[in-house]
MARBA-483364 format. One line per field, with one value per residue: x, y, z of N, C-alpha, C, O in turn; residue number from 1. Coordinates in steps of 0.1 Angstrom, whole numbers, plus 5000, padded with zeros to 4 digits. Layout:
BEGIN
n.x = [X | ...]
n.y = [Y | ...]
n.z = [Z | ...]
ca.x = [X | ...]
ca.y = [Y | ...]
ca.z = [Z | ...]
c.x = [X | ...]
c.y = [Y | ...]
c.z = [Z | ...]
o.x = [X | ...]
o.y = [Y | ...]
o.z = [Z | ...]
seq = [NUM | ...]
This chain:
BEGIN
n.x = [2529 | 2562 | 2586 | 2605 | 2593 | 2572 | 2584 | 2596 | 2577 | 2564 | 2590 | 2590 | 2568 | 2570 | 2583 | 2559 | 2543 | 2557 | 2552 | 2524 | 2505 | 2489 | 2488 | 2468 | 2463 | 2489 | 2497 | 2475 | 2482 | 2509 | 2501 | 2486 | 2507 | 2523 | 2502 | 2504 | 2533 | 2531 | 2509 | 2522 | 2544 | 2527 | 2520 | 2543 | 2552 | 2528 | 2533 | 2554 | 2544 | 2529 | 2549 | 2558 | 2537 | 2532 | 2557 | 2552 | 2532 | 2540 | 2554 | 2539 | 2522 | 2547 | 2545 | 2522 | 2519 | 2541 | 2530 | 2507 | 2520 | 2529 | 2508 | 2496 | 2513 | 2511 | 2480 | 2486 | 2506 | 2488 | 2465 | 2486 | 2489 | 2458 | 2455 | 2475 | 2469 | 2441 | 2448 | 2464 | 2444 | 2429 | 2444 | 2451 | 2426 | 2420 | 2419 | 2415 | 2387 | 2382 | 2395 | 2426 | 2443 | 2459 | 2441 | 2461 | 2475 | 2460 | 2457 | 2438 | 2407 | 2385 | 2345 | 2329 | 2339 | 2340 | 2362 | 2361 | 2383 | 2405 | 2400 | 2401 | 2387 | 2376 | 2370 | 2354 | 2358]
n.y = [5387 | 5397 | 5433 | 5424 | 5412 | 5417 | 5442 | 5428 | 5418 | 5443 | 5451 | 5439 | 5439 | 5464 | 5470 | 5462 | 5486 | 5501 | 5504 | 5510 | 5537 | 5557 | 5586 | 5593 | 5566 | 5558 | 5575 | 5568 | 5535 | 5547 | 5563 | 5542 | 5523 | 5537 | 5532 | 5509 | 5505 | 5522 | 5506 | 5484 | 5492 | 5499 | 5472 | 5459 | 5470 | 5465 | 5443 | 5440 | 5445 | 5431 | 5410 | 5414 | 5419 | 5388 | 5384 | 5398 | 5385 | 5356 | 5364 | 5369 | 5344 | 5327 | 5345 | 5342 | 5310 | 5304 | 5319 | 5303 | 5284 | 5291 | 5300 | 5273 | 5264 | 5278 | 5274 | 5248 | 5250 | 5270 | 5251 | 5232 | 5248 | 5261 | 5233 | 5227 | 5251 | 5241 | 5220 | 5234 | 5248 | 5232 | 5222 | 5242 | 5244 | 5220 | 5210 | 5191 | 5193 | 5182 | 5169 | 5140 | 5154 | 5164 | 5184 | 5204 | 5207 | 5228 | 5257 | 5278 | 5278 | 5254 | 5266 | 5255 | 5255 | 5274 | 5293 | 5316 | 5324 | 5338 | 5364 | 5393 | 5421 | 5458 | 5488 | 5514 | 5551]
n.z = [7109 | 7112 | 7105 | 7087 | 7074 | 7061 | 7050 | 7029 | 7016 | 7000 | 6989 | 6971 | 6959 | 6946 | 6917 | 6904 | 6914 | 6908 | 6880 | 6878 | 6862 | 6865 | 6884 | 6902 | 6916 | 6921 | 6944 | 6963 | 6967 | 6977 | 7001 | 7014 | 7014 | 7035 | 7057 | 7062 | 7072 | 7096 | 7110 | 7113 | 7135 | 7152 | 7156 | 7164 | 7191 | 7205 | 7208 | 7224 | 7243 | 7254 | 7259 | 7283 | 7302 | 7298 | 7308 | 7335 | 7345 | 7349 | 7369 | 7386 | 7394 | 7403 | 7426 | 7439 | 7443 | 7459 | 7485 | 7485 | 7496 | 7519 | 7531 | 7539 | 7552 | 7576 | 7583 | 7591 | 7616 | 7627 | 7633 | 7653 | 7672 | 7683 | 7693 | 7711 | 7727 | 7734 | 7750 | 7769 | 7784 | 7796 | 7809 | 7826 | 7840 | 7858 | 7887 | 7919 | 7922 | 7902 | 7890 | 7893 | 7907 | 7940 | 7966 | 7974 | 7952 | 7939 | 7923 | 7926 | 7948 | 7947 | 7936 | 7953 | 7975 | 7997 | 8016 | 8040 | 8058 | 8048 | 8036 | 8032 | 8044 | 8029 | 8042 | 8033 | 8039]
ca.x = [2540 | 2572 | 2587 | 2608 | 2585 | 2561 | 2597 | 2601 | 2566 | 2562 | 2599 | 2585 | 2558 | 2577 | 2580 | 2546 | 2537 | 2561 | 2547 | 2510 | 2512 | 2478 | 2491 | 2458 | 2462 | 2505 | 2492 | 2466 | 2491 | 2518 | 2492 | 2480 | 2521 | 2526 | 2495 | 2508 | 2543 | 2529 | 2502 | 2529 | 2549 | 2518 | 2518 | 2555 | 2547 | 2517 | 2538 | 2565 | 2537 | 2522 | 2558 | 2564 | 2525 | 2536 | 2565 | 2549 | 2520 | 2551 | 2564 | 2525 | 2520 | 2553 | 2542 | 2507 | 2528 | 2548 | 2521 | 2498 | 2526 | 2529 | 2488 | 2494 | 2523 | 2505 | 2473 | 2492 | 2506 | 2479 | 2462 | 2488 | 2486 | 2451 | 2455 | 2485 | 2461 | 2431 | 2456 | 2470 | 2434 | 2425 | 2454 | 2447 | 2413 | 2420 | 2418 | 2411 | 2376 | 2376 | 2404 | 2428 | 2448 | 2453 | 2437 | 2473 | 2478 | 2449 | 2460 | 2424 | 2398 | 2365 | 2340 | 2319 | 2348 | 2345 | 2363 | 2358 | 2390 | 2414 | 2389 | 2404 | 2372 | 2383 | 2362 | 2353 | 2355]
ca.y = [5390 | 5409 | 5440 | 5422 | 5401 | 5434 | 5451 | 5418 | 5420 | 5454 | 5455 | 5429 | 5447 | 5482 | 5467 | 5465 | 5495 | 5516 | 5498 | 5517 | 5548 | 5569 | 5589 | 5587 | 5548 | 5555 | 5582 | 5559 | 5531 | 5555 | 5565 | 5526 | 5513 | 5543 | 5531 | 5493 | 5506 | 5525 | 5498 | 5475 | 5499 | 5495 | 5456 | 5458 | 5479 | 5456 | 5427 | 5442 | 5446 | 5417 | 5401 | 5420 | 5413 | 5374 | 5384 | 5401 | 5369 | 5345 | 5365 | 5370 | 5329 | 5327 | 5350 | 5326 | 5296 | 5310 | 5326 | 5295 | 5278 | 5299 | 5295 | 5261 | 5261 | 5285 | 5267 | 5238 | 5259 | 5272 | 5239 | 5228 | 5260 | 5253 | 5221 | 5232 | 5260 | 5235 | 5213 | 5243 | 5253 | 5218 | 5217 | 5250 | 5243 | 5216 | 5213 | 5187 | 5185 | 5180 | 5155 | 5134 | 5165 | 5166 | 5195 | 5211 | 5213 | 5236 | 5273 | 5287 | 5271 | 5261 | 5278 | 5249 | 5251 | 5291 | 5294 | 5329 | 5328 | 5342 | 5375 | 5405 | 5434 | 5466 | 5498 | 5526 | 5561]
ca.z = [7101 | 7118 | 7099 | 7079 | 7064 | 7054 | 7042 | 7017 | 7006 | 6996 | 6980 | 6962 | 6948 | 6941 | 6904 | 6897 | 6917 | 6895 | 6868 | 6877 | 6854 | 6870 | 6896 | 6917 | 6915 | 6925 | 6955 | 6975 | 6971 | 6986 | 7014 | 7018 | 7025 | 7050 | 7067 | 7067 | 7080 | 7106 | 7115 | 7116 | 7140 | 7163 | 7162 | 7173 | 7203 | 7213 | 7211 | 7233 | 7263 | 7256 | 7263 | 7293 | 7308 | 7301 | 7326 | 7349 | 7348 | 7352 | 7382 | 7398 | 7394 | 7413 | 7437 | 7443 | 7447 | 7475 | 7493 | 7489 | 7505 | 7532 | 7538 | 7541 | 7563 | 7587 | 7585 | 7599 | 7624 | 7636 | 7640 | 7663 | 7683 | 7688 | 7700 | 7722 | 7740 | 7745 | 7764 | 7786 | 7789 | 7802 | 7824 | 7837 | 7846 | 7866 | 7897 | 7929 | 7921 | 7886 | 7881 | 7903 | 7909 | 7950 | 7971 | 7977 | 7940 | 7934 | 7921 | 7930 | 7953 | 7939 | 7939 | 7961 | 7985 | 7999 | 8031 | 8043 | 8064 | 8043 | 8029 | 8035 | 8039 | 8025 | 8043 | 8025 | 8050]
c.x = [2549 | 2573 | 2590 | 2600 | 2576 | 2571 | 2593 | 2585 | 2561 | 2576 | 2598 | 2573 | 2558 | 2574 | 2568 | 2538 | 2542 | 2557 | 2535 | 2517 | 2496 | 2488 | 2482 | 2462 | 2482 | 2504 | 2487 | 2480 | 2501 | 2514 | 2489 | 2498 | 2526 | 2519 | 2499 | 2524 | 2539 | 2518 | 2515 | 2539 | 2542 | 2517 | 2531 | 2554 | 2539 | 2522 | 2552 | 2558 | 2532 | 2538 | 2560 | 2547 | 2525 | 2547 | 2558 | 2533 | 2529 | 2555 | 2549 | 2522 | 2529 | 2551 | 2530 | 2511 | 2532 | 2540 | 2514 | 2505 | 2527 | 2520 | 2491 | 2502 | 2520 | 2494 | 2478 | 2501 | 2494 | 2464 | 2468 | 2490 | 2473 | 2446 | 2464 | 2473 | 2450 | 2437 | 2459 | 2459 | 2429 | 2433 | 2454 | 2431 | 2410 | 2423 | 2408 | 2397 | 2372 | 2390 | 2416 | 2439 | 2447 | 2450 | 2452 | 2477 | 2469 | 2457 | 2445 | 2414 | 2391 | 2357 | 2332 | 2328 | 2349 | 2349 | 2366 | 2374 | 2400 | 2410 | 2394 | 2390 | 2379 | 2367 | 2364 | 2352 | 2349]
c.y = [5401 | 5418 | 5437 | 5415 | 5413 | 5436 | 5445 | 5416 | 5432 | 5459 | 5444 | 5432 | 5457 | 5479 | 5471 | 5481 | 5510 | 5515 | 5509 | 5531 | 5561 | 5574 | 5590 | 5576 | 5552 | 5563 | 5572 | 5546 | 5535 | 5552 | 5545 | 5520 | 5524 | 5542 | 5516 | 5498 | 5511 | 5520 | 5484 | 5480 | 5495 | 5481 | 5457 | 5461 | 5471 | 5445 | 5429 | 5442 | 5435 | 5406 | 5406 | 5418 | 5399 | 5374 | 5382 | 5385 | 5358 | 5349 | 5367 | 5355 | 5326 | 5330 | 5340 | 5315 | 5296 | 5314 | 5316 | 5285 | 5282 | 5298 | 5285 | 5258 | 5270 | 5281 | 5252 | 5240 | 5265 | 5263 | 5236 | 5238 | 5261 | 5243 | 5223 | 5241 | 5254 | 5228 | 5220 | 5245 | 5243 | 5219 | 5229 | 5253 | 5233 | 5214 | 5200 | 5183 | 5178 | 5170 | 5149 | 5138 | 5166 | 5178 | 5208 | 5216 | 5226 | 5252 | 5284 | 5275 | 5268 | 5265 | 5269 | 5249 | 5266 | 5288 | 5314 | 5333 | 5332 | 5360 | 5385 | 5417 | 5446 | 5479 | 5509 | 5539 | 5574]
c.z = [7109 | 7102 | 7084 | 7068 | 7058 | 7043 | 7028 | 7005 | 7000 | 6987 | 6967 | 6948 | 6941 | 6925 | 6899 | 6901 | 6910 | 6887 | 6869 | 6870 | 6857 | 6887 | 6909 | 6925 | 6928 | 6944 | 6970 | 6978 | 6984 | 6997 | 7022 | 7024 | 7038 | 7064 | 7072 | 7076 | 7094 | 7119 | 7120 | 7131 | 7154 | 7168 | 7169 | 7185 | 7213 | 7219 | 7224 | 7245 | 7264 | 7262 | 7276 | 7306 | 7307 | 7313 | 7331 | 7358 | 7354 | 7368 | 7393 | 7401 | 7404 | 7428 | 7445 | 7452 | 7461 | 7483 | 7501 | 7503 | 7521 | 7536 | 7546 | 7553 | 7573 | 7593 | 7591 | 7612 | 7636 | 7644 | 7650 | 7673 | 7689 | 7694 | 7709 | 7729 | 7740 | 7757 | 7775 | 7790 | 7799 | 7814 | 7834 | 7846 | 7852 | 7877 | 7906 | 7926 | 7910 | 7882 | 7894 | 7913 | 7933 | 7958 | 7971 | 7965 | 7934 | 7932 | 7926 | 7941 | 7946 | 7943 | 7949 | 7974 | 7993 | 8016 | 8030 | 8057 | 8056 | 8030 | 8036 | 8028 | 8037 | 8032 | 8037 | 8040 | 8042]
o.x = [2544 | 2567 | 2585 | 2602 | 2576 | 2569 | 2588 | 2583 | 2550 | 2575 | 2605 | 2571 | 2551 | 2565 | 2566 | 2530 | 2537 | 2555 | 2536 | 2528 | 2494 | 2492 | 2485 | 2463 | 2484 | 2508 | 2491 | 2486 | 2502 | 2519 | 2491 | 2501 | 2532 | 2522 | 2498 | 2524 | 2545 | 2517 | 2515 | 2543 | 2548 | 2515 | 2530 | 2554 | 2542 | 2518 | 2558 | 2563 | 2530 | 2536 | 2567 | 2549 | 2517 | 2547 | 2554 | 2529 | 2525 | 2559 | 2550 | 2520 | 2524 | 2554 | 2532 | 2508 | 2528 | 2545 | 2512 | 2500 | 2526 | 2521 | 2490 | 2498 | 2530 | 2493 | 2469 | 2503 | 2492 | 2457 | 2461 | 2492 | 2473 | 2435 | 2459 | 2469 | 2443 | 2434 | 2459 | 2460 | 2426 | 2429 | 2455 | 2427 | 2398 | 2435 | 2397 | 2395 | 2363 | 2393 | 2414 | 2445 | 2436 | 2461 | 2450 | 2482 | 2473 | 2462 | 2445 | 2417 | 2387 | 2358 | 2325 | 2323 | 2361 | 2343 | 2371 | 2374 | 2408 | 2416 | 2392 | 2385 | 2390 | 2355 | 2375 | 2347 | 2345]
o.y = [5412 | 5415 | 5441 | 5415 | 5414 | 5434 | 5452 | 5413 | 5430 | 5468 | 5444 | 5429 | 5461 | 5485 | 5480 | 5487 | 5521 | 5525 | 5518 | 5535 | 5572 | 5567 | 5589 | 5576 | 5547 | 5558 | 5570 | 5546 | 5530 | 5543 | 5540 | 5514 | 5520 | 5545 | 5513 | 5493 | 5506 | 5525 | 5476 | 5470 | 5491 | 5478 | 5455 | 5451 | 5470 | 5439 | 5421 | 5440 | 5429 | 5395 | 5397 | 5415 | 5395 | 5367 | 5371 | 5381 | 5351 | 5341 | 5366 | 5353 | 5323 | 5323 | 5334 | 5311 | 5290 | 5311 | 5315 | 5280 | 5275 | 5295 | 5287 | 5251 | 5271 | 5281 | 5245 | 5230 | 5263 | 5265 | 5236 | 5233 | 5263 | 5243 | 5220 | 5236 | 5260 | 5228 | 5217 | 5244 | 5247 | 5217 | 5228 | 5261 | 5232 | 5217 | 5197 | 5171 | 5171 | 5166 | 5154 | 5131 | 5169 | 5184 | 5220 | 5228 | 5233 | 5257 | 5296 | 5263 | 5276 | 5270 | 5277 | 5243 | 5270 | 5283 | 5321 | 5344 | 5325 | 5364 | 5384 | 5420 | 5446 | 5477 | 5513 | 5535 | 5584]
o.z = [7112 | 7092 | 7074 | 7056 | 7046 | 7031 | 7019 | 6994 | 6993 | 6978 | 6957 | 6936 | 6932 | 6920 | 6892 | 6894 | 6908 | 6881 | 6861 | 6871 | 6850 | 6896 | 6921 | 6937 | 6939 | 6954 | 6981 | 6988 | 6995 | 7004 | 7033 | 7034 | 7048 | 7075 | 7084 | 7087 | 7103 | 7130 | 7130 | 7138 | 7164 | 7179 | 7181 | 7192 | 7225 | 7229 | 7230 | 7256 | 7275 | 7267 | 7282 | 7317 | 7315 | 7324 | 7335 | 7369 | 7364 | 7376 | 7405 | 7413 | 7414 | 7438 | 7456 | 7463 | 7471 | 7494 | 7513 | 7513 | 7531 | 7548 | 7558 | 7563 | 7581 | 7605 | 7597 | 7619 | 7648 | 7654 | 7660 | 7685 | 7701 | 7700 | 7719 | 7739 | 7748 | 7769 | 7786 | 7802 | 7810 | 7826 | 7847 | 7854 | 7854 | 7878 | 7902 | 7926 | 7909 | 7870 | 7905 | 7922 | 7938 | 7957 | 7967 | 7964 | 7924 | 7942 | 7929 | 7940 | 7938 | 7954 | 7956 | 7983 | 7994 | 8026 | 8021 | 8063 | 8061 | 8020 | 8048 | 8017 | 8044 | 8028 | 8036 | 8050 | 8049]
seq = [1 | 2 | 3 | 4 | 5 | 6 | 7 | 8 | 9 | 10 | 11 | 12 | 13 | 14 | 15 | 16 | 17 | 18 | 19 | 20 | 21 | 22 | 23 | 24 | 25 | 26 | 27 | 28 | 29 | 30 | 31 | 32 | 33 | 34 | 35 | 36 | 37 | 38 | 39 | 40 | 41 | 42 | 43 | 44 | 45 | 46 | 47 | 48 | 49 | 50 | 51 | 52 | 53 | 54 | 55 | 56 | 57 | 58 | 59 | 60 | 61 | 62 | 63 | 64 | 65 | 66 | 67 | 68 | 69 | 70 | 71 | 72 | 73 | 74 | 75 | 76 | 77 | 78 | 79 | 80 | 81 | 82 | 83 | 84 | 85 | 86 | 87 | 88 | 89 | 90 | 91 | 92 | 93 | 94 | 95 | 96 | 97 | 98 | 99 | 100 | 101 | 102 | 103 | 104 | 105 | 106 | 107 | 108 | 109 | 110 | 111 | 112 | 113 | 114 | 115 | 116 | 117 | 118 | 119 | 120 | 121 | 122 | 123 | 124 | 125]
């Protein structure tokens, strides 16, 4: 029940409640609608965070979405970047002996291939 709907039920009852003619009985009443107005005060309140924690749930879901997407579209990324650096790795590790690559192409010797004429010795004094 919002406020109004309390208001309409308690101005509804005033009649009968002036009608009571013990003032104990007219007192607790009293005390009992100050406690419903000010309980009701508290449901308002609750219901205002509770609407503003449905935002912020609406705008964290969003956030998810976007993110997830972004996973996904990096994870697919980074697949083909993986597979791009096994191929360079491939192509830089071949070499003359190891594929049909000819001797002149080679960036390093192999290692079954050591020619000692081109070894610069370094003396220590």
């Amino acid at each position: 029940m919002d406020r109004k709907e309390v208001t309409t039920i308690l101005d509804n009852l005033k009649p009968a409640i002036d009608a009571v003619t013990d003032d104990n009985v007219k007192m607790i009443i009293k005390a009992l609608i100050s406690i419903i107005h000010s309980q009701q005060e508290v449901i308002e309140a609750q219901q205002k965070t509770i609407e503003q924690q449905q935002r912020t749930i609406q705008q964290q879901q969003q956030t998810i979405e976007q993110q997830q997407k972004t996973i996904e579209t990096q994870h697919v990324l980074i697949k083909e970047q993986h597979t791009e650096i096994q191929e360079l790795k491939e192509k830089l590790g071949a070499n003359s002996s190891n594929s049909s690559k000819p001797p002149s192409g080679d960036l390093f010797k192999p290692n079954d291939e050591r020619d000692n004429t081109n070894k610069v010795t370094i003396q220590h004094f």
